[in-house]
C-alpha positions, -999 to +999 in steps of 0.1 A: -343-479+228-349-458+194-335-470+161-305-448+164-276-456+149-242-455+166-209-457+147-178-474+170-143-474+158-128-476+126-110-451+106-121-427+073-140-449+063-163-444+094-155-406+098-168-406+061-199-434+062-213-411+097-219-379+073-236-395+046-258-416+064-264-378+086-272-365+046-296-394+042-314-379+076-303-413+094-303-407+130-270-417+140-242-408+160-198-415+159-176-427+186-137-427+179-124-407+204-128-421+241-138-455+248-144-446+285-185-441+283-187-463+252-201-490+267-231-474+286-239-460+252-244-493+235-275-497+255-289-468+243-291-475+204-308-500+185-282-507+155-244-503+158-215-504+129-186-517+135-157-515+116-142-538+085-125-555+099-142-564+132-111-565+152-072-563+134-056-579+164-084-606+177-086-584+209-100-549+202-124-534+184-098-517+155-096-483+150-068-462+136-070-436+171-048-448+195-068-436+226-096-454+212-091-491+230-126-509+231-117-548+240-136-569+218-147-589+248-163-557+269-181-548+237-197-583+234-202-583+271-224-551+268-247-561+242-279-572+245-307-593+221-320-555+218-286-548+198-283-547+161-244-550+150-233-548+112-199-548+110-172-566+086-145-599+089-166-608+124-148-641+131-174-674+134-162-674+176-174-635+177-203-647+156-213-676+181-210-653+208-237-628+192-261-656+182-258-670+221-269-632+234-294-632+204-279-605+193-286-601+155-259-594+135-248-589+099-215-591+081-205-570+052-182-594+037-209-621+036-224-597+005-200-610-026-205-579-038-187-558-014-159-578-014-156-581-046-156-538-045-134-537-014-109-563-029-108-538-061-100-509-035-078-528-021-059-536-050-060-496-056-046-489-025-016-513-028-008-496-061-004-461-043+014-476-015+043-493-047+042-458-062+051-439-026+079-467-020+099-471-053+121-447-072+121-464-101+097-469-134+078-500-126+071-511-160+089-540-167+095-548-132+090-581-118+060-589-094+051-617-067+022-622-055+010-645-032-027-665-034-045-658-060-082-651-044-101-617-048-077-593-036-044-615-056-066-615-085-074-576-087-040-565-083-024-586-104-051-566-129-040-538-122-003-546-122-006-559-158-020-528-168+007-507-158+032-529-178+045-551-147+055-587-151+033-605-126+039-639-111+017-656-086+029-684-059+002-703-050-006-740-037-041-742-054-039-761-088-067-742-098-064-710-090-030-715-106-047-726-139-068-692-133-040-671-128-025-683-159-056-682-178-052-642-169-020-642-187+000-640-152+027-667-152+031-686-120+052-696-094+052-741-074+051-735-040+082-764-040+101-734-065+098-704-043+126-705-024+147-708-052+131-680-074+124-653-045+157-633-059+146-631-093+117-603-080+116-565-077+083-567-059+066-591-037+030-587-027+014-609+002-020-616+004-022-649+023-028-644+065-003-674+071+033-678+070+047-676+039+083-666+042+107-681+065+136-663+072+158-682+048+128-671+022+135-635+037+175-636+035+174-649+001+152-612-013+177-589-032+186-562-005+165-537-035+136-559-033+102-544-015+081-571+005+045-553+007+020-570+036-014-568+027-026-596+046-036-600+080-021-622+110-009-638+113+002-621+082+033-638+055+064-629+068+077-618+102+089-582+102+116-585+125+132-610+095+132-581+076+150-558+100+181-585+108+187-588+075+185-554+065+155-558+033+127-536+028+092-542+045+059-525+039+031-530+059-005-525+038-028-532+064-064-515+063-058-496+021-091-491+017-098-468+045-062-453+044-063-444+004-096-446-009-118-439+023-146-419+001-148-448-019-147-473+006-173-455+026-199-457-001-203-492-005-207-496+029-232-471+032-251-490+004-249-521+024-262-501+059-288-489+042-300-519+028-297-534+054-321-508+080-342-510+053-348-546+055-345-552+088-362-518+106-383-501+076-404-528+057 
């Protein structure tokens, strides 16, 4: 086994990452469009990237090509302590698994500073997904958002700046305090419910339930519920289609809006990363 690199899954981001690492004369190869020899193919290179995130659903390897369908247990069956995996949001179960097969592995969004970066994109891509879903000026226009960690915190940045007035629900006394320290006013977790009519746009970026369906049937019928978090995400969907309101889904921004962008930092972090590891 050479130290070739092969690139599973994913979406631009990946399409992208393969032909700049190719311009950096890395050896390395892509695989997103049949699953069916992928497996025999893991034996045969030393380092593999997987996507960010690992896995959207807990049960295959995610990838925005629906042929593509790699379970996430068939991959970790096929690996092998010869294996390198560097991949992003690897859960600590998918982790233990890895460490049992010594299997060395390494997770982008350990590195504070890509997530800081990819929580920025984020934010970026959320703000193209507002502008493609409203009509209307949003200056002026009131914002939830929900949590207040990296992601929350970026967006309501970015919000400010275009003139929006930006509340944040959140059950953290502290990152409360921080939020208003930002000049973004906030929202009791004990007041939601009785404030949710009051917003043009809500933004969720906490992966647990947030909105019950009373929370759902009490949104103005003009009010846009954006899901940027992941499951099991803040709100059910099908709340949103009984009672007629308006829900986005914002899953996966960075590699659907600023993949380029996205791509790079990654690459940054591969590349450190061989270097360490393969070239000292």
């Amino acid at each position: 086994m050479s130290n070739t690199i092969l690139i599973i899954g994913g979406d631009k981001r990946q399409d992208t990452l393969y032909g700049l690492l190719k311009k950096k004369d890395y050896n390395c190869f892509r695989e997103n469009k049949t699953s069916d020899n992928i497996l025999s193919e893991v034996s045969k290179h030393k380092i593999l990237i997987l996507p960010v995130p690992f896995t959207a659903d807990g049960e295959y390897i995610y990838s925005n090509n629906p042929d593509f369908t790699l379970s996430v247990s068939d991959l970790l069956s096929a690996l092998s302590d010869k294996n390198t995996v560097i991949a992003g949001g690897m859960s600590s179960n998918i982790r233990n698994q890895m460490k049992a097969k010594k299997v060395k592995h390494y997770d982008m969004t350990d590195s504070d500073y890509f997530t800081e970066y990819n929580a920025f994109l984020t934010s970026q891509g959320a703000l193209k997904l507002l502008f493609d879903n409203t009509l209307s000026l949003v200056t002026g226009k009131k914002v939830l958002i929900t949590g207040f960690g990296r992601v929350a915190e970026a967006l309501a940045y970015n919000l400010k700046g275009i003139g929006t007035d930006v509340f944040i629900l959140a059950r953290n006394p502290r990152q409360l305090m921080k939020a208003q320290c930002l000049g973004c006013k906030t929202v009791n977790m004990a007041a939601k419910s009785s404030v949710i009519c009051l917003f043009d746009y809500i933004f969720n970026t906490v992966p647990s339930p947030v909105f019950p369906e009373a929370d759902v049937f009490r949104m103005r019928d003009d009010t846009v519920y954006f899901e940027l978090a992941s499951k099991p995400f803040g709100a059910d969907k099908a709340d949103f289609l009984k009672h007629g309101k308006k829900y986005i889904y914002g899953g996966g921004l960075p590699g659907r809006f600023v993949s380029d962008s996205a791509a790079e930092i990654m690459a940054e972090f591969i590349i450190n990363t061989v270097k360490e590891n393969f070239y000292e």
